[in-house]
N, C-alpha and C positions, 0 to 999 in steps of 0.2 A: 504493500500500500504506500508507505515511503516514496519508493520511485514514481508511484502514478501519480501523485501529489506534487513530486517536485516535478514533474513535466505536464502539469495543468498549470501550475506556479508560474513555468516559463510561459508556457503560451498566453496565458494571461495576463501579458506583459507585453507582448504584441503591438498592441495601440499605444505603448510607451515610445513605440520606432521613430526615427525618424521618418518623413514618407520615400525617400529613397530609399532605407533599409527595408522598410515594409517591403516596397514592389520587389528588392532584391532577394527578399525570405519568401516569399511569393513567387519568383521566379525558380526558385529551388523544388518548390513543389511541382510547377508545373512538369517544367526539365524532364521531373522523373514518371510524371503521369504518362506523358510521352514516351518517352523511352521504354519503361517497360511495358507499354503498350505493345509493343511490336518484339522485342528483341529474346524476352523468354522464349519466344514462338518461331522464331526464326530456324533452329534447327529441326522443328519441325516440318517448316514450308520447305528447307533444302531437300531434307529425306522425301515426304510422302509427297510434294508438288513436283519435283526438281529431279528426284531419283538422283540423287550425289551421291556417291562414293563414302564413307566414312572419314577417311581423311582427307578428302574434301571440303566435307562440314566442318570439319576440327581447322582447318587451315583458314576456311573463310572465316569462322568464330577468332580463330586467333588476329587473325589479319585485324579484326574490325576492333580490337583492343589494343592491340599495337598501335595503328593507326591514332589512334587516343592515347591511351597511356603514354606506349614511348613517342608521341610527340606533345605531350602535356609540357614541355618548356621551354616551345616555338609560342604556346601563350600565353604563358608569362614573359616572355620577351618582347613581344607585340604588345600586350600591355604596357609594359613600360616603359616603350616606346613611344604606342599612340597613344594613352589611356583605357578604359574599360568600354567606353558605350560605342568603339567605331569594332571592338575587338568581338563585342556581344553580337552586335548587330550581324557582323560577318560570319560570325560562328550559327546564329540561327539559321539566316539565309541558305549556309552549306547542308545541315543538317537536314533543311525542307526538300534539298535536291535529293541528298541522299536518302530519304524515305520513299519521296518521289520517284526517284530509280529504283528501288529495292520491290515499291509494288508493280512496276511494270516489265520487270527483268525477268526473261524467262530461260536465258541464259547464264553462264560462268563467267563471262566478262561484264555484264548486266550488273551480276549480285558483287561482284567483286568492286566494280564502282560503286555502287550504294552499301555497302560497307563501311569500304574507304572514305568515303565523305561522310557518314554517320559519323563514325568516329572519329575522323581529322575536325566536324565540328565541336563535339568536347573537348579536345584540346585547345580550341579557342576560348569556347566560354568560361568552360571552369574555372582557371585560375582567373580570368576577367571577375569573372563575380566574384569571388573570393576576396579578390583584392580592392575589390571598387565598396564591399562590404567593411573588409577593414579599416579603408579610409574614412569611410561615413560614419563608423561607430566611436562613442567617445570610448576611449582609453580603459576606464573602468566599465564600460558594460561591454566590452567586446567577447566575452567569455558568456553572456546569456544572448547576446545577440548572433552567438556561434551556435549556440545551442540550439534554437529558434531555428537555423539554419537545416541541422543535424536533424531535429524533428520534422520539419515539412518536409527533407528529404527522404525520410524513412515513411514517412505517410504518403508522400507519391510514388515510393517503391510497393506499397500495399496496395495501392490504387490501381496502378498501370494495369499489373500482370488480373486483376479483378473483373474490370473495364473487357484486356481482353480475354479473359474465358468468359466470362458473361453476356456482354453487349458487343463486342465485336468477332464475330466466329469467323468471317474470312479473311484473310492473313493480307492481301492486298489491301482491302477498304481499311484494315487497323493500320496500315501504313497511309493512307490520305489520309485518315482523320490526325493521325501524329502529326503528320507533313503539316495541314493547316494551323494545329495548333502552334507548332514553333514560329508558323506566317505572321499569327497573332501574338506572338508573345515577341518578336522583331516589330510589329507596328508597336505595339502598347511601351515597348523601352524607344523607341526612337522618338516616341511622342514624352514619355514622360522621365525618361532618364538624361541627365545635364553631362555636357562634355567636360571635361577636365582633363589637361595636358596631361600625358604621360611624364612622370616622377625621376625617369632616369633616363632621359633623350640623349646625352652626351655620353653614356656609357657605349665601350663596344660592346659588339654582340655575344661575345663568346666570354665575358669578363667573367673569373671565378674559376669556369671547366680545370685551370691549372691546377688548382687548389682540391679538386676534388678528384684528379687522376693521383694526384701524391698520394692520395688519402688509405693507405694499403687498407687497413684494418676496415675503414669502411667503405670499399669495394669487395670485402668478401661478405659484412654483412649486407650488402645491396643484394648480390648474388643468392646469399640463404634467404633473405627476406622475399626471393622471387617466387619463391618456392607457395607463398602466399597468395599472390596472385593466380599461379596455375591450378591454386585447389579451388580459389575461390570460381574461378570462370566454369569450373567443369559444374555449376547449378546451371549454365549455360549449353551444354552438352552432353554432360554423361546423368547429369538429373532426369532430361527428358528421354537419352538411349535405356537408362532403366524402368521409368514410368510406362514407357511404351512397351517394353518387357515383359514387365509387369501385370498391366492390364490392358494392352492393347491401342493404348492414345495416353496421349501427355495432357488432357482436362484435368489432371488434382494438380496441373504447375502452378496455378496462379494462387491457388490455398497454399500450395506449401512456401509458395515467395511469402505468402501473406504473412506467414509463420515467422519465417527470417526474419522478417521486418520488423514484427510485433516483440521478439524475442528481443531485439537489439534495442527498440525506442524502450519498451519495460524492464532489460535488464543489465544494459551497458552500465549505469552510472552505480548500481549496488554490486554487481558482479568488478568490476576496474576497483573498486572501493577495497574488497574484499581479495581480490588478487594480489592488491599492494601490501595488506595487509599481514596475509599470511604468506606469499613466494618472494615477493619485490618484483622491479619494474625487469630485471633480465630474465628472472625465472621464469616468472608470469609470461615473456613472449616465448620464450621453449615450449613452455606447458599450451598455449595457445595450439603450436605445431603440432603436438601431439594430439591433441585431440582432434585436430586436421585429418591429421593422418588415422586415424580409429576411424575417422565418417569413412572414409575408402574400404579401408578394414571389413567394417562391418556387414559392406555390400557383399563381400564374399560370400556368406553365413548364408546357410541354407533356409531362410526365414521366411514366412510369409507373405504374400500381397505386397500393400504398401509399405510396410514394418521398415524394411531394407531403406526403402528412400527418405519413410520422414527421420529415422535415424542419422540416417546422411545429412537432412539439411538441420538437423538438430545440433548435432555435433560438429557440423562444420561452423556453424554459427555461434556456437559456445567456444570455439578454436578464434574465430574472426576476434571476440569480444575479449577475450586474453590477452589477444598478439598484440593489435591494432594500434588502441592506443597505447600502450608504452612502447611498441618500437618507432613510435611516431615523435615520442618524446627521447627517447633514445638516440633519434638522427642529430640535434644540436651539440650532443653530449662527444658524439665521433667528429661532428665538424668543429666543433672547441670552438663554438656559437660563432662561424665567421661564412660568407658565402651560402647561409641558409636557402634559399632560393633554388641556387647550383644544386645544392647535394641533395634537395628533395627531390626536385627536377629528373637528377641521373637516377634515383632510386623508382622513379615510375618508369622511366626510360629502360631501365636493364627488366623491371617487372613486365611489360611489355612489351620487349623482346619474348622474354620467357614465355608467355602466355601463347607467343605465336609459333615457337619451338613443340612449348608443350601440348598446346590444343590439337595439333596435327597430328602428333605421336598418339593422345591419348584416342582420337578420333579415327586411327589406324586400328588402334588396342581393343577398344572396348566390345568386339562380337566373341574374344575368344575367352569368356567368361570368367568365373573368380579371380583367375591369374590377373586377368586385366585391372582388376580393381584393386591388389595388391599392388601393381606396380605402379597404380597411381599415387595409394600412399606410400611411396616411397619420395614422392617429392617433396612433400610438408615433414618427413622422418627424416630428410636428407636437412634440412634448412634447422630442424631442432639440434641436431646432432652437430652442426656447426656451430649455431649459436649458443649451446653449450659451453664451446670447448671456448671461445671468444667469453664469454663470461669467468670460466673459472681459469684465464689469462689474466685476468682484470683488464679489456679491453674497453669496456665503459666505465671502469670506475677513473678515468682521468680526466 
């Protein structure tokens, strides 16, 4: 009860925004209404629309995370270059093309372009928004006006995948309805969001990258922390290759995202509380991995129906709420607080690499049964076992 109090707390505090924070906290919801309107469902339309190949679908999935992820610090560059509203604007507009290709692609170079620009548009907006929020917020409430953030995004990750099992049943028309909303969420910021220069015009482009190739200790935790990323995307493909398994259609995906979501906006802030408490902030992201790797694990087990899968998103989600936030706190700690930006930057960037490594592979893997889902967790056991031995170095205690 505690956590659901304190996150009525925050939102009840909403109307305290300023009105550009508002539309920006409001934009976060949207974003994700969107997005997972269409994108749980995507390996879907590959398989039984498209007739793909396995590691076809694992390739196109990774692609279209890569494309995002490892280029999430082309926008923050462009940010603070041009500022947040010419960076928004263009990250929407791509993202409308790319949904807008993606429903009328019935080919491999079709899906492969609307992918790529789904995702090369997150790499625009996110850190835009992020940044254009931290600006607007005053100093002291930027920690609930984060929060605020964090909840409408967990509420439009329940919403989407809800939207589409329920109200949108064909996988094209759930890509026009996406498409127009990001149209409309580009008119309403272009009308109601203010330009403000970019912050670091005279910087070069590449300023910092030196600083975080040195950085040995933390390019092998970027590498193990990838390991997080690859487990998380496979709710993006090996969720639905077992559902389908399962019972013959991926209809419980948009319940079980709902679940993720729900688990994380009600249990992140007591479950972080209580990891710090009893492992600390390095254990705690091992111990995360671990139970990453249990969600793969357990798919093996000769179990039931659904049993298998909501295990999976259960345990992967109680792994996500471990890792997440302390190894997020943990990146300052290896960058010795200098070039922050940089080393976040490369840390999505090598994640996003990984994602499009590992999605292919896992998307190769996944028909030749339990084995395959062993060797999946082997990448969230592969990244504990490093961050282990990185710990008991003392490589964050400096």
């Amino acid at each position: 009860m505690t956590a659901v109090r304190t996150r009525l707390r925050t939102l009840a505090r909403f109307g305290e925004l300023s009105p550009i924070s508002r539309l920006l906290v409001l934009t976060q919801l949207l974003f994700n209404i969107g997005f997972f309107l269409v994108v749980p469902y995507l390996a879907g339309h590959l398989v039984d629309d498209l007739a793909l190949a396995g590691w076809l679908v694992g390739l196109v999935l990774g692609l279209r995370t890569f494309s995002q992820q490892g280029l999430f610090l082309v926008g923050g560059l462009l940010t603070d270059r041009f500022g947040a509203k010419p960076v928004i604007l263009a990250g929407c507009a791509v993202r409308t093309a790319g949904f807008l290709t993606l429903a009328w692609a019935q080919t491999l170079p079709g899906v492969l372009a609307g992918v790529v620009l789904t995702g090369f548009a997150g790499a625009l907006f996110s850190p835009a928004v992020e940044a254009s929020l931290a600006r607007e917020a005053e100093v002291g409430e930027r920690t609930t006006t984060f929060a605020m953030l964090a909840v409408c995004g967990e509420l439009g990750t329940v919403t989407g995948p809800l939207l589409g099992a329920l109200v949108v049943k064909d996988f094209s028309f759930a890509c026009v309805v996406a498409a127009g909303l990001f149209a409309m969420i580009a008119v309403g910021h272009a009308w109601l969001l203010p330009h403000r220069p970019g912050e670091h015009r005279a910087e070069p482009v590449l300023a910092g990258w030196s600083d975080v190739v040195r950085n040995r200790t933390f390019l092998v935790f970027a590498v193990a922390y990838s390991g997080y990323w690859v487990s998380y995307n496979q709710l993006y493909l090996a969720l639905p290759s077992e559902l389908r398994a399962a019972t013959g259609s991926d209809s419980a995906l948009g319940w079980l995202f709902a679940l993720a979501s729900l688990m994380i906006v009600f249990g992140q802030l007591p479950l972080s509380a209580l990891a710090r408490r009893l492992l600390g902030r390095e254990r705690g992201v091992a111990t995360g991995f671990l139970f990453m790797a249990a969600a793969f694990a357990v798919v093996a087990l000769p179990l039931p129906g659904l049993v298998p899968a909501v295990l999976m998103v259960v345990l992967l989600t109680i792994g996500q709420m471990f890792a997440v936030p302390f190894a997020q706190e943990l990146v300052p700690v290896l960058a010795r607080e200098r070039r922050l930006g940089a080393h976040f930057g490369f840390l999505s960037s090598v994640g996003g690499l990984a994602v499009l490594l590992g999605s292919t592979f896992s998307g190769a893997v996944l028909g030749a049964g339990p084995v395959a889902w062993l060797l999946l967790a082997l990448f969230p056991f592969g990244g504990a076992v490093v961050l282990a031995v990185l710990t008991t170095r003392g490589a964050f205690a400096r």
